[in-house]
LOKOL-614630 format. One line per 8 residues: number of its first residue (from 0); their letters; for each residue y, x, z of N, C-alpha, C, CB. Coordinates in Angstrom, 3 decimals. Each point is the difference from the previous one (the first is absolute). Glycine has a CB too. Example, Ala and Ser with C-alpha at 12.3 -4.5 7.8 and 13.67 -1.06 7.14 Angstrom:
% LOKOL-614630
0> AS> -5.690,13.190,7.800,1.190,-0.890,0.000,1.200,0.900,0.000,-1.173,-1.892,1.246; 2.223,1.542,-1.966,1.190,0.820,0.060,1.090,-0.770,0.730,-0.628,1.184,-2.145 $
% end
This chain:
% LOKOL-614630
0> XXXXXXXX> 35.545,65.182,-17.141,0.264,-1.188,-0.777,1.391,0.145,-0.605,-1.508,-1.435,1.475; 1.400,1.209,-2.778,1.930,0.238,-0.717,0.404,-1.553,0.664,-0.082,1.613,-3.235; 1.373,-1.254,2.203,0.914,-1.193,0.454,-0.402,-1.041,-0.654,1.869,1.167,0.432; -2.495,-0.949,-1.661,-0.235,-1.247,-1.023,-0.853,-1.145,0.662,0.017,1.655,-2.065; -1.221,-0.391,2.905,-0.818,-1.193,0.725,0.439,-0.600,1.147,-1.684,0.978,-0.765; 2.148,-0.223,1.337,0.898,-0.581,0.643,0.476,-1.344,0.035,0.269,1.900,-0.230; 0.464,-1.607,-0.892,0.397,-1.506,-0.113,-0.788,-1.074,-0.794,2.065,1.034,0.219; -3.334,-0.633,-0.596,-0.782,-1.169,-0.719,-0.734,-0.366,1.304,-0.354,0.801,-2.750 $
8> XXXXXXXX> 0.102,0.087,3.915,-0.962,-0.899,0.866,1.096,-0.502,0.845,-2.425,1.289,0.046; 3.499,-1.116,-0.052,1.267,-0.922,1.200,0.420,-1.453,-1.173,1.718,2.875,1.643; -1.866,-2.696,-2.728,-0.055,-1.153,-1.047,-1.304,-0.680,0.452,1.258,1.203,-2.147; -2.342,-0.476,1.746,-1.462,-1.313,0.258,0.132,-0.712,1.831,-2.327,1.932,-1.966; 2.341,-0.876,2.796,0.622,-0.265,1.078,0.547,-0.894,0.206,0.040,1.496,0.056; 1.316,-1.719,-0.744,1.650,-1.415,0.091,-1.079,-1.189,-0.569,3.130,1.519,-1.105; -3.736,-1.247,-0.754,-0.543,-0.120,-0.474,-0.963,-1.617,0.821,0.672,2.949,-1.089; -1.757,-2.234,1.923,-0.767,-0.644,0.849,0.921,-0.748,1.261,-1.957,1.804,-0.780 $
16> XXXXXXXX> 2.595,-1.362,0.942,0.820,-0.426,0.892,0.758,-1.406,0.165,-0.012,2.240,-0.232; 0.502,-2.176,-1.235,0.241,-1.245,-0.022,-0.583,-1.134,-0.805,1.606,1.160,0.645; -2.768,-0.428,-1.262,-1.225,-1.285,-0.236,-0.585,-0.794,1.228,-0.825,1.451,-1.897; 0.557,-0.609,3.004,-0.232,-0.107,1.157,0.828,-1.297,0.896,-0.590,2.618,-0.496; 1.904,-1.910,0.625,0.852,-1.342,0.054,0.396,-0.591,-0.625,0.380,0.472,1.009; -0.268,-1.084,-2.465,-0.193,-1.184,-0.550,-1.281,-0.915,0.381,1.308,1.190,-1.680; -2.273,-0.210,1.944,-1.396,-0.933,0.199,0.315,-0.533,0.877,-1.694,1.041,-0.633; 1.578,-0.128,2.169,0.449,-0.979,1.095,1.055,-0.777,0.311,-1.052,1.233,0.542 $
24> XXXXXXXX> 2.021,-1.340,-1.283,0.956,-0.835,0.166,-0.185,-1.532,-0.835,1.383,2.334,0.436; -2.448,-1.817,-1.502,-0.311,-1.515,-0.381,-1.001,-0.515,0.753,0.586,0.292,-2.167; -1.396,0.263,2.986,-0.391,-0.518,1.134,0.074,-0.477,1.000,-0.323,0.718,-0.765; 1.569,-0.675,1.286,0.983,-0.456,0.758,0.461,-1.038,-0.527,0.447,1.846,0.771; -0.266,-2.035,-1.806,0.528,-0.947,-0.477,-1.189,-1.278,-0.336,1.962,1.865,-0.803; -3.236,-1.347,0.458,-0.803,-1.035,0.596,-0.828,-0.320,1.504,0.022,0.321,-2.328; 0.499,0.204,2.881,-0.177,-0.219,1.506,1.203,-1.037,0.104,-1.057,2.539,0.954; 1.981,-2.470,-1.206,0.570,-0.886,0.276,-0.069,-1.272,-0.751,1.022,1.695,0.856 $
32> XXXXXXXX> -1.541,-1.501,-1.849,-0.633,-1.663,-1.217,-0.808,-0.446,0.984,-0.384,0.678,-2.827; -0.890,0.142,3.247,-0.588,-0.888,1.106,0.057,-0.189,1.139,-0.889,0.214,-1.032; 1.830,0.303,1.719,0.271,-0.674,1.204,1.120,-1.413,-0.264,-0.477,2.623,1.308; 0.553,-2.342,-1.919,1.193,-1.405,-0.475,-1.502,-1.035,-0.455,3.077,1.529,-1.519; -3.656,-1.371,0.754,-1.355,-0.696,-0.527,-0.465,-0.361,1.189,-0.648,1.243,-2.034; 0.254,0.027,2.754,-0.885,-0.917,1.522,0.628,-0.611,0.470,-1.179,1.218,0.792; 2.566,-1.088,-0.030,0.758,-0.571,0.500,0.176,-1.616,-0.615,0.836,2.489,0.576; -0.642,-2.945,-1.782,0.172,-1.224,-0.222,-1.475,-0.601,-0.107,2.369,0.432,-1.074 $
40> XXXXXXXX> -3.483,0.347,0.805,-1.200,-0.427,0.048,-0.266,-0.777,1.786,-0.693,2.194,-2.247; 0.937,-0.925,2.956,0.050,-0.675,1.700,0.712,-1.117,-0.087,0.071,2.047,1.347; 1.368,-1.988,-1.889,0.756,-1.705,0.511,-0.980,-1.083,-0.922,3.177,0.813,0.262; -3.807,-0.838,-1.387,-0.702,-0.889,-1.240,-1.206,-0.192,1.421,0.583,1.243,-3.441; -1.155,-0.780,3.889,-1.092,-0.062,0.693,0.510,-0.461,1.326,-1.268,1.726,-1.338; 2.194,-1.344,2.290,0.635,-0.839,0.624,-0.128,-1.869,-0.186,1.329,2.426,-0.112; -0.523,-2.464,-0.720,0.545,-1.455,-0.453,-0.995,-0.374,-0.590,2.243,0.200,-0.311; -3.629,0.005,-0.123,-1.277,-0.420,-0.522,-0.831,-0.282,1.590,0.080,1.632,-2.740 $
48> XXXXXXXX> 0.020,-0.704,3.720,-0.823,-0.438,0.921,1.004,-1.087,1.228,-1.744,2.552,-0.592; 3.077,-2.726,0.229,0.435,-1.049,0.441,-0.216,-1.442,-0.808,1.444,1.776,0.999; -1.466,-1.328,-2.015,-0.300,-1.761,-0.797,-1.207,-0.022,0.349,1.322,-0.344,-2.224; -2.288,1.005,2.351,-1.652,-0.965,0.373,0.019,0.055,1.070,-1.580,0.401,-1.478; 2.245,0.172,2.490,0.347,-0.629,1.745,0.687,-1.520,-0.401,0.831,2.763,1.553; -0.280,-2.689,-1.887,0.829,-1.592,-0.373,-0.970,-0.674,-0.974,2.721,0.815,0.063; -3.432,-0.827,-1.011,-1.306,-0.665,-0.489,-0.932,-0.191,0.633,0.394,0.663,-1.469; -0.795,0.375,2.452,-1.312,-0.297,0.704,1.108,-1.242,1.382,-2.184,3.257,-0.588 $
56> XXXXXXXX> 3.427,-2.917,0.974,0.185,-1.530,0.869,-0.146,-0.760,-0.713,1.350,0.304,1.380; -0.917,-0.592,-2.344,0.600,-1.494,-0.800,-1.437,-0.539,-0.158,2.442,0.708,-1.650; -3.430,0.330,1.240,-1.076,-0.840,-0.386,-0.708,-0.168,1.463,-0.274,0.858,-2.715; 0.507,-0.588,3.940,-0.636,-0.218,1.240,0.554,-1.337,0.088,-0.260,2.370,1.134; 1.627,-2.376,-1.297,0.879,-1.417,0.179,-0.528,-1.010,-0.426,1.770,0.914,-0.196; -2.050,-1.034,-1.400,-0.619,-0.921,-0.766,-1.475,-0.103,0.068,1.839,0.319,-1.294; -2.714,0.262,2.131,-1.235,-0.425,0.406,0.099,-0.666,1.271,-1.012,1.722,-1.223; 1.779,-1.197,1.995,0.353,-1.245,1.278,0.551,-1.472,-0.412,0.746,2.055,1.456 $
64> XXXXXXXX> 0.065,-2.160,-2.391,0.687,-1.030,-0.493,-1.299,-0.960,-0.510,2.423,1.471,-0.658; -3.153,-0.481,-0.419,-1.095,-0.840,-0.356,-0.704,-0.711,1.006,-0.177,1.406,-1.642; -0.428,-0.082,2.754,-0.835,-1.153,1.021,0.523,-1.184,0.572,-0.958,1.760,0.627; 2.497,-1.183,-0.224,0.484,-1.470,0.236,0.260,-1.440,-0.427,0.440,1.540,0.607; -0.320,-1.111,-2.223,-0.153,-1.203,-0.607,-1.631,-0.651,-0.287,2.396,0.871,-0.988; -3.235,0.329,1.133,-1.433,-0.719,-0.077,-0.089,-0.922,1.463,-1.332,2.238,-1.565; 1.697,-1.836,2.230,-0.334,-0.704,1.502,0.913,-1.068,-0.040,-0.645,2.037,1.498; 2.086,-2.949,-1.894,0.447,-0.337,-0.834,-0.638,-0.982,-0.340,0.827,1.721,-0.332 $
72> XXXXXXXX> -1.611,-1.540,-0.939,-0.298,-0.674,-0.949,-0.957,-0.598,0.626,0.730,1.176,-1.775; -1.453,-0.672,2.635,-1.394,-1.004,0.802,0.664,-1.195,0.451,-1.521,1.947,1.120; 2.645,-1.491,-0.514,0.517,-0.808,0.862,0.412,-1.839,-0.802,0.962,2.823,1.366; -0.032,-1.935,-2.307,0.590,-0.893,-0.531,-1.476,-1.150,-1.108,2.830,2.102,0.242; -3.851,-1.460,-0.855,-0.776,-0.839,-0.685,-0.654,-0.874,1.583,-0.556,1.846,-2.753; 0.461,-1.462,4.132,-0.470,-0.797,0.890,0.700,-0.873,-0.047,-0.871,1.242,1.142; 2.531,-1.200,-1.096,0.721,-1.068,0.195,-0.077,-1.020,-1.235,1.413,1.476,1.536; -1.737,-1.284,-2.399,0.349,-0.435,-1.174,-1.350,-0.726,-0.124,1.813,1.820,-0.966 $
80> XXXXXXXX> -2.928,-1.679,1.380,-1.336,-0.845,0.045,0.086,-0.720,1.217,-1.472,1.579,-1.247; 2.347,-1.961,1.996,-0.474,-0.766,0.704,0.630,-0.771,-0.071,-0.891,0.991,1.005; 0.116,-2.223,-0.147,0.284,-1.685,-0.734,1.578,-0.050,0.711,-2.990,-1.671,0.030; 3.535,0.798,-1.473,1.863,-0.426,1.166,-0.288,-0.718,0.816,1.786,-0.217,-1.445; -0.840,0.536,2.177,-0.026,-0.758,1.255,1.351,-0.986,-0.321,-1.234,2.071,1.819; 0.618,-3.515,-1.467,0.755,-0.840,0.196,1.570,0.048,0.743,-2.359,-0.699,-0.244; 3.208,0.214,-0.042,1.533,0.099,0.924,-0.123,-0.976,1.422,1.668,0.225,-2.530; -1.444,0.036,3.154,0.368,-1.049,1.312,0.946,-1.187,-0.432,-0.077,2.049,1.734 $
88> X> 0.093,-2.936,-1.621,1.284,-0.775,0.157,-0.478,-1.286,-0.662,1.883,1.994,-0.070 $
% end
């Protein structure tokens, strides 16, 4: 092999070499876009499955509240139909 080729295959060689690492280094560089992506995706999903823990109480709350005021309300239309009662005195 002369020298000329020599140095055209240590050129294609470098050549490939650093097509090679440009590629993978912009790959790296999106490995890290998405771990930053997942990462705030996990906290978004976090704080989504804490607000419907706190929706599913509030609305447990306000169906108890309801029954109580239905049971409540019997009460009070009983009182309210029945005849007054006269005062003592």
């Amino acid at each position: 092999m002369s020298l000329n080729q020599q140095h055209r295959t240590m050129v294609r060689m470098l050549g490939v070499a650093l097509v090679a690492s440009v590629a993978f280094s912009g790959c790296a560089t999106y490995k890290d876009d998405f771990a930053r992506i997942d990462s705030r995706l996990d906290s978004i999903d976090s704080r989504v499955q804490g607000a419907a823990q706190s929706a599913e109480s509030a609305n447990q709350s306000a169906q108890q509240a309801n029954r109580r005021l239905d049971a409540l309300e019997g009460r009070v239309q009983q009182i309210e139909s029945a005849p007054r009662r006269v005062p003592r005195g």
